[in-house]
KOLMARBA-947276 format. One record per residue (C-alpha): residue number from 1; residue in three letters; chain; x negated, z negated, y negated. Coordinates in Angstrom, 1 decimal. Each point is the difference from the previous one (the first is absolute). Layout:
REM residues N
(NUM,ALA,A,(X,Z,Y))
...
***
This chain:
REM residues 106
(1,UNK,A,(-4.1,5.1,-5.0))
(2,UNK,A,(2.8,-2.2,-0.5))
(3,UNK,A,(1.2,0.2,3.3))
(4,UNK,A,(-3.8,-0.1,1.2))
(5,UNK,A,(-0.6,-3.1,-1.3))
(6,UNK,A,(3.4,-1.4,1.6))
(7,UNK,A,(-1.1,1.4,3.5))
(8,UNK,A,(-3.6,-1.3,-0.5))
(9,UNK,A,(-0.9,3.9,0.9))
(10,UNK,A,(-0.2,3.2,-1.5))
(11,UNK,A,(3.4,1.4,0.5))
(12,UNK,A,(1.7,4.0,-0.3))
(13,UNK,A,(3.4,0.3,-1.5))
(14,UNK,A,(2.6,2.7,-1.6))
(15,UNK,A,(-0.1,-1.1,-3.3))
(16,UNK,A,(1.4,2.4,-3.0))
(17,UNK,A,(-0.8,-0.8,-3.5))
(18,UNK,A,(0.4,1.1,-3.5))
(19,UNK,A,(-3.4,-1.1,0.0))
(20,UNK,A,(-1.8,2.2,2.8))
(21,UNK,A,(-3.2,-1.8,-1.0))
(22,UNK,A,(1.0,-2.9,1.4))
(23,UNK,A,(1.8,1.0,3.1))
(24,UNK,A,(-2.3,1.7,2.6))
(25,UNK,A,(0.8,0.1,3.5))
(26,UNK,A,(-2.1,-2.6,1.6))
(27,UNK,A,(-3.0,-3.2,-1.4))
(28,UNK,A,(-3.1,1.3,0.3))
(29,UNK,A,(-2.4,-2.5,2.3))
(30,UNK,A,(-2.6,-0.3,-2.7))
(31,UNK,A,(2.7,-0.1,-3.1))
(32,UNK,A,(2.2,-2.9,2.3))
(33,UNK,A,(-3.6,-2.1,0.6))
(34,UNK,A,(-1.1,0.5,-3.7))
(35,UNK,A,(3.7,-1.1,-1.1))
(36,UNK,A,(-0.2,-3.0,2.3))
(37,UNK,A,(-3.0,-1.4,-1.7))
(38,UNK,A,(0.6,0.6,-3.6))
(39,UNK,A,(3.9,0.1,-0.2))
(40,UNK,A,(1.8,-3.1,-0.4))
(41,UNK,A,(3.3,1.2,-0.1))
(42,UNK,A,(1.6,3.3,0.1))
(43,UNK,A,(4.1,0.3,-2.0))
(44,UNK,A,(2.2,2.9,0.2))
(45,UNK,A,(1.9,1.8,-2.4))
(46,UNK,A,(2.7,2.2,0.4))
(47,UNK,A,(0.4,3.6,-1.2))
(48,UNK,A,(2.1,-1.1,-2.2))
(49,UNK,A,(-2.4,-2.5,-1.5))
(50,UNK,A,(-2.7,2.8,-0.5))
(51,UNK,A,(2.3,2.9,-1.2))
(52,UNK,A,(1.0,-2.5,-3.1))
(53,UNK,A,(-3.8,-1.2,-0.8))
(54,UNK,A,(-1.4,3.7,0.7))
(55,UNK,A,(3.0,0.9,-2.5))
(56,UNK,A,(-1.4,-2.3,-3.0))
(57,UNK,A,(-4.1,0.8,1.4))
(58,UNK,A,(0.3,3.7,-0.4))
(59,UNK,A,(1.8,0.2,-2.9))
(60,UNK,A,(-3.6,-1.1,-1.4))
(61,UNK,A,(-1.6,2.6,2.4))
(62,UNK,A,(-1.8,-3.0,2.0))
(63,UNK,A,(0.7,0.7,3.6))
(64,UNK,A,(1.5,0.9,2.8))
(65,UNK,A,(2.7,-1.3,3.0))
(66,UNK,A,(-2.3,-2.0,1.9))
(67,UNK,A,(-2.0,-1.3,-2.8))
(68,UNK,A,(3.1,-1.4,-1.4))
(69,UNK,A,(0.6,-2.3,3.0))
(70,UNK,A,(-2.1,-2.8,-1.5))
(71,UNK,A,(1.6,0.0,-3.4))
(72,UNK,A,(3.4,0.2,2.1))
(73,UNK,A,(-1.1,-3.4,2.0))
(74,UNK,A,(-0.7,-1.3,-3.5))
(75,UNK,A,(3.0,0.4,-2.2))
(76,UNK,A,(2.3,-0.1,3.1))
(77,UNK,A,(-1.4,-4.0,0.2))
(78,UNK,A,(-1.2,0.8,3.3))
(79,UNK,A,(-3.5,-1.7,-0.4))
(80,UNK,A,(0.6,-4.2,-0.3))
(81,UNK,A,(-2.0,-2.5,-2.5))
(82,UNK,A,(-1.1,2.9,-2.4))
(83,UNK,A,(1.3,-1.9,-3.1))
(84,UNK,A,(-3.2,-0.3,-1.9))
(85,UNK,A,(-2.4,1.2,1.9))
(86,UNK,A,(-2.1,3.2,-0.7))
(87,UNK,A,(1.4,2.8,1.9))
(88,UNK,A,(-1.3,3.7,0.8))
(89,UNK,A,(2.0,2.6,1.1))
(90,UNK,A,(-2.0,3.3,1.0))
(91,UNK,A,(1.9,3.1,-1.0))
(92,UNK,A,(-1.5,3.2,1.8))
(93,UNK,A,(1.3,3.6,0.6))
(94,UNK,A,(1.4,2.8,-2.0))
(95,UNK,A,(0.4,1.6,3.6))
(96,UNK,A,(4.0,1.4,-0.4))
(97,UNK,A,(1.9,3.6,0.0))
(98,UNK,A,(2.7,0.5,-2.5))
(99,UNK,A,(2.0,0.8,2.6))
(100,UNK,A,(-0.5,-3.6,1.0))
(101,UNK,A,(1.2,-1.5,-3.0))
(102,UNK,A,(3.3,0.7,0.4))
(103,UNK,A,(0.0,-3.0,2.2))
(104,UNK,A,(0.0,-2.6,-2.8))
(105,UNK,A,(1.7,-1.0,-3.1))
(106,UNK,A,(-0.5,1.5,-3.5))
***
């Protein structure tokens, strides 16, 4: 969606991800029009980034990889002029294999 939103288009791409969620092939039509209305800004966040918050998030059994990617954006201080502001970050999935989990830190 990223690159949607830079091409003013829905866009395919080879993207691989520790978060598969997050990383299909192609923006849907209907999910890049949607996105353009109610989206102001979209920020990336490395694997890196979401292997260390989904670390510290499933260690209290609250998600999964692409869950984590908000928290990640978060404590990575990739979201400007939070300081004290209300903030919600939605944590969703429980959606990964043990043999998955090798993947990411103890």
């Amino acid at each position: 969606m990223y690159k949607s939103f830079i091409e003013k288009k829905p866009v395919g791409m080879d993207a691989k991800s520790i978060a598969s969620g997050l990383a299909p092939p192609f923006a849907g039509t209907l999910s890049y029009e949607l996105c353009q209305k109610y989206v102001e800004n979209i920020v990336l966040v490395s694997d890196e980034e979401i292997k260390s918050a989904f670390s510290q998030l499933y260690k209290a059994g609250l998600t999964e990889p692409s869950g984590t990617a908000a928290f990640s954006a978060v404590t990575d201080d990739k979201i400007p002029d939070i300081n004290g502001k209300d903030l919600v970050v939605i944590l969703s999935g429980g959606n990964i294999g043990k043999d998955e989990l090798r993947n990411f830190p103890d």
